[in-house]
C-alpha positions as CSV (number, residue, x, y, z in Angstrom):
1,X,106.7,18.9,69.9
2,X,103.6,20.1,72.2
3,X,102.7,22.9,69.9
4,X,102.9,20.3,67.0
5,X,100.7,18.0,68.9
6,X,97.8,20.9,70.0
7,X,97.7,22.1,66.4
8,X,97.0,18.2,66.1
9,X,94.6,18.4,68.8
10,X,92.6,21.4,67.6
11,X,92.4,20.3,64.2
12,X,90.9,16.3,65.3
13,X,88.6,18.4,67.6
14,X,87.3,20.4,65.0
15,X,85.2,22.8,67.2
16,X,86.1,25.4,69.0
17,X,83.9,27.2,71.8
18,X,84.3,31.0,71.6
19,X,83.5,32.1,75.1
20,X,82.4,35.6,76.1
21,X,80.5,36.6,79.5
22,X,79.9,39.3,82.0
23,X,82.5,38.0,84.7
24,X,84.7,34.8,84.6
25,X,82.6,32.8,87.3
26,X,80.0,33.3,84.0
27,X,82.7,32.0,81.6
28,X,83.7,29.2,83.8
29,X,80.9,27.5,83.9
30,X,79.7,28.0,80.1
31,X,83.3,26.5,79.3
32,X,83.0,23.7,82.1
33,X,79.4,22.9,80.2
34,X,80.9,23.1,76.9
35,X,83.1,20.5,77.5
36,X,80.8,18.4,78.9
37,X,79.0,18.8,75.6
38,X,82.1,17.5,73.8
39,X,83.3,20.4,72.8
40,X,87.4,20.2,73.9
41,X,88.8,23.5,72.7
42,X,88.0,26.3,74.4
43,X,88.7,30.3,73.7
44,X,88.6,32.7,76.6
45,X,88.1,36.1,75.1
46,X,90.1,38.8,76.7
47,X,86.8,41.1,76.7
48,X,85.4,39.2,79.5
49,X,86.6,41.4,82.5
50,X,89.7,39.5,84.3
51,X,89.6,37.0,81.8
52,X,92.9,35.5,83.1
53,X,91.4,34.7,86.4
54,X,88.9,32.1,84.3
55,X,92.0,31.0,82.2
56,X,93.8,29.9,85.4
57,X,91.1,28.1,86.5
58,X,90.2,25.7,83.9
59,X,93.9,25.4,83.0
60,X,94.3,24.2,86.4
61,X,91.3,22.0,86.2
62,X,91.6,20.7,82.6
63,X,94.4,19.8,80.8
64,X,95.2,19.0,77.2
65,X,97.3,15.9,78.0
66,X,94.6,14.3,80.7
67,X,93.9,10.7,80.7
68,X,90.8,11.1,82.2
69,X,88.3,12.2,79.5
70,X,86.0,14.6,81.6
71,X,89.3,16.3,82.4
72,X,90.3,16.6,79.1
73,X,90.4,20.0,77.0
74,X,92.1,22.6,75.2
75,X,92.1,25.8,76.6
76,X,93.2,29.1,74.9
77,X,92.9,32.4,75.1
78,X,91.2,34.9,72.1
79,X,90.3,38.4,71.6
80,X,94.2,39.4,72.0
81,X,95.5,42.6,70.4
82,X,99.1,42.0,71.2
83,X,102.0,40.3,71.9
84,X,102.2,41.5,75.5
85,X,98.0,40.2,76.2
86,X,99.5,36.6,74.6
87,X,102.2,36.6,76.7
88,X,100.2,37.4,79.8
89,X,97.7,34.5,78.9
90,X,100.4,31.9,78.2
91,X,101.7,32.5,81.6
92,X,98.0,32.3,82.8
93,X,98.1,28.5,81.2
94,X,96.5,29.6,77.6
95,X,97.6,26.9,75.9
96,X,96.9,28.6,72.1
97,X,95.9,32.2,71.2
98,X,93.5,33.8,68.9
99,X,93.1,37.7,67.4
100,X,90.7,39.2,65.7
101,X,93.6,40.5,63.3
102,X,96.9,39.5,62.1
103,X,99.5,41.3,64.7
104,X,103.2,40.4,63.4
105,X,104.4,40.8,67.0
106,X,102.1,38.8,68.4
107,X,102.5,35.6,66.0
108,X,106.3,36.3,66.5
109,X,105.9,35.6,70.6
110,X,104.0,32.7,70.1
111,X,106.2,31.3,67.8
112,X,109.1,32.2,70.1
113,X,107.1,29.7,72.6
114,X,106.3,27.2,70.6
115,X,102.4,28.4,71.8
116,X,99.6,27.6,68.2
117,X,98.4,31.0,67.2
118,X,95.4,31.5,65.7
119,X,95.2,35.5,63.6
120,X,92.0,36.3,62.1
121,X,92.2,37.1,58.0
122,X,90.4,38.5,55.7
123,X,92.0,38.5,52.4
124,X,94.5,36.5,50.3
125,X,97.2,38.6,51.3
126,X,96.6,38.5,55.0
127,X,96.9,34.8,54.9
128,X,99.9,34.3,52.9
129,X,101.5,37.1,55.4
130,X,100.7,34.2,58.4
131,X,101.9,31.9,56.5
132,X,104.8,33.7,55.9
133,X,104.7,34.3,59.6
134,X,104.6,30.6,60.7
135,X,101.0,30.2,61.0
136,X,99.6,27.0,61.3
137,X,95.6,27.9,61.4
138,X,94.0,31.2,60.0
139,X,90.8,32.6,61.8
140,X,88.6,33.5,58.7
141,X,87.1,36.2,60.4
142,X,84.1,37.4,60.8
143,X,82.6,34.5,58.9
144,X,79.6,35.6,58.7
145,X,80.8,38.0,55.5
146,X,81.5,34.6,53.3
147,X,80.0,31.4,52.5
148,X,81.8,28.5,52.4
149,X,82.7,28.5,49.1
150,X,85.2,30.9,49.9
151,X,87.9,28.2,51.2
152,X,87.7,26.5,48.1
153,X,88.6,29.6,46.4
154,X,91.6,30.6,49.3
155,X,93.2,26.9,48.5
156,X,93.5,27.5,44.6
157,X,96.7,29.7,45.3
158,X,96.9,28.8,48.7
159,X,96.4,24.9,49.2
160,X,98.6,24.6,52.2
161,X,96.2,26.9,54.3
162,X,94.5,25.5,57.1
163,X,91.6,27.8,57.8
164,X,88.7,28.3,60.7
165,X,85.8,29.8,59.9
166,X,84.6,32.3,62.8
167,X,81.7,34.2,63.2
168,X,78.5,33.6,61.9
169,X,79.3,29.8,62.1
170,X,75.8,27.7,63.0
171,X,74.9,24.3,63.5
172,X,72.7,25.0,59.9
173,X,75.8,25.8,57.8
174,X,78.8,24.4,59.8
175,X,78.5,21.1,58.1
176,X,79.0,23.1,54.8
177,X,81.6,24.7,55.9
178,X,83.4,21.5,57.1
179,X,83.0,19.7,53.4
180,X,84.2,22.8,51.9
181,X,87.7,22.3,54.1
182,X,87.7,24.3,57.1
183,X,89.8,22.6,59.2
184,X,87.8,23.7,62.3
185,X,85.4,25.8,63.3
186,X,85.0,28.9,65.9
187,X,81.2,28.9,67.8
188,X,80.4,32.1,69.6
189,X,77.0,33.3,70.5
190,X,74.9,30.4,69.0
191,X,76.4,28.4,71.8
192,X,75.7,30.4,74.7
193,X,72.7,32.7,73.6
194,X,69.8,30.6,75.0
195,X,71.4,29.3,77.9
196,X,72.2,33.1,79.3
197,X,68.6,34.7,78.6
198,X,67.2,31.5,80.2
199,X,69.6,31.7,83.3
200,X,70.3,27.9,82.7
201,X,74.1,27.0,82.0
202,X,72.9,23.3,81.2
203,X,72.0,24.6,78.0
204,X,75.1,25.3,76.8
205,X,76.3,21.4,77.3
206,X,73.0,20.6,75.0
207,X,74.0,22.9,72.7
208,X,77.1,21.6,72.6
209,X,76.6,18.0,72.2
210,X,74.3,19.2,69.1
211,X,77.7,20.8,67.5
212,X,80.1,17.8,68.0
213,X,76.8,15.4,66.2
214,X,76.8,17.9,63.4
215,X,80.6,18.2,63.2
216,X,80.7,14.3,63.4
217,X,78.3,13.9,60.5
218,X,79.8,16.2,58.3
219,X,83.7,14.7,59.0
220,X,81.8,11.0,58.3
């Protein structure tokens, strides 16, 4: 039932903070000011060095089952390769897992513990292979190669896809691509640019809050 209830989660949260930095102090704080933003879910890419170390910690800290709300959040684990990274993040407190491809193996692990996976897909046939698979959400990845228009297209053979743009996404088109039917959306960079080349974290909460009143207005 608790992978059933975080696909839940992820989908009502609708945003999804892609998280990269130079060490995981870095990415600790971006994610601890991207929550206070509003955004809830919250990807730890394994390129930042000893990413697990910054998965521990806000797993620790936040959890997606608190009462309190500033306590409350999703935290996940992206950038992973294979099955072996997944399972060394789910023991790290990664509560779903995202790729940049779809790996067979590692949807198969997930699946064998009941953990959300998230591949990334480019084509037709690489989303009816996660389906196939057991996915629940496709990564449309990079997003920045289609418009929106393109889900509409993916649901005329595939209607019972649920898929989140990533890459590319921006608080100019992610309205669009919330009325064309992504069922959430992956922020990277946009999130976190400013706040890094000013040296001022508080940004990325600002940033954040403007996401969750875009995604709100767009859902409404």
């Amino acid at each position: 039932m608790k992978k059933l209830k975080l696909v839940q989660q992820l989908s009502d949260l609708g945003v999804v903070a892609v998280l990269r930095g130079e060490t995981p102090e870095e990415v600790v704080e971006m994610a601890e000011q991207a929550i206070a933003g509003g955004i809830k879910a919250i990807e730890v890419t394994m390129t930042v060095p000893f990413a697990l170390r910054a998965i521990e910690k806000l797993a620790v800290t936040y959890s997606s089952t608190a009462t309190d709300p500033a306590k409350h959040a999703v935290i996940g684990v992206g950038t992973v390769l294979d099955p072996e990274t997944a399972r060394m993040a789910i023991l790290s407190g990664a509560e779903f897992v995202v790729g940049p491809s779809l790996n067979p193996d590692t949807v198969r692990l997930c699946n064998r513990y009941r953990v959300p996976v998230m591949p990334g897909t480019m084509t037709v046939r690489d989303i009816e292979q996660a389906l196939e698979l057991g996915v629940d959400i496709v990564k449309l990845f990079p997003g920045n190669l289609y418009s929106p228009a393109i889900i509409k297209a993916i649901k005329g053979p595939l209607p019972q896809a649920n898929i989140m743009p990533t890459g590319g996404v921006s608080l100019d088109n992610l309205g669009e691509w919330i009325k064309a039917g992504a069922v959430a959306v992956g922020i990277g960079s946009d999130l976190t640019n400013e706040a890094v080349k000013k040296g001022d974290y508080s940004l990325v909460a600002k940033r954040a809050a403007q996401y969750i009143d875009a995604y709100k207005a767009a859902k409404a």
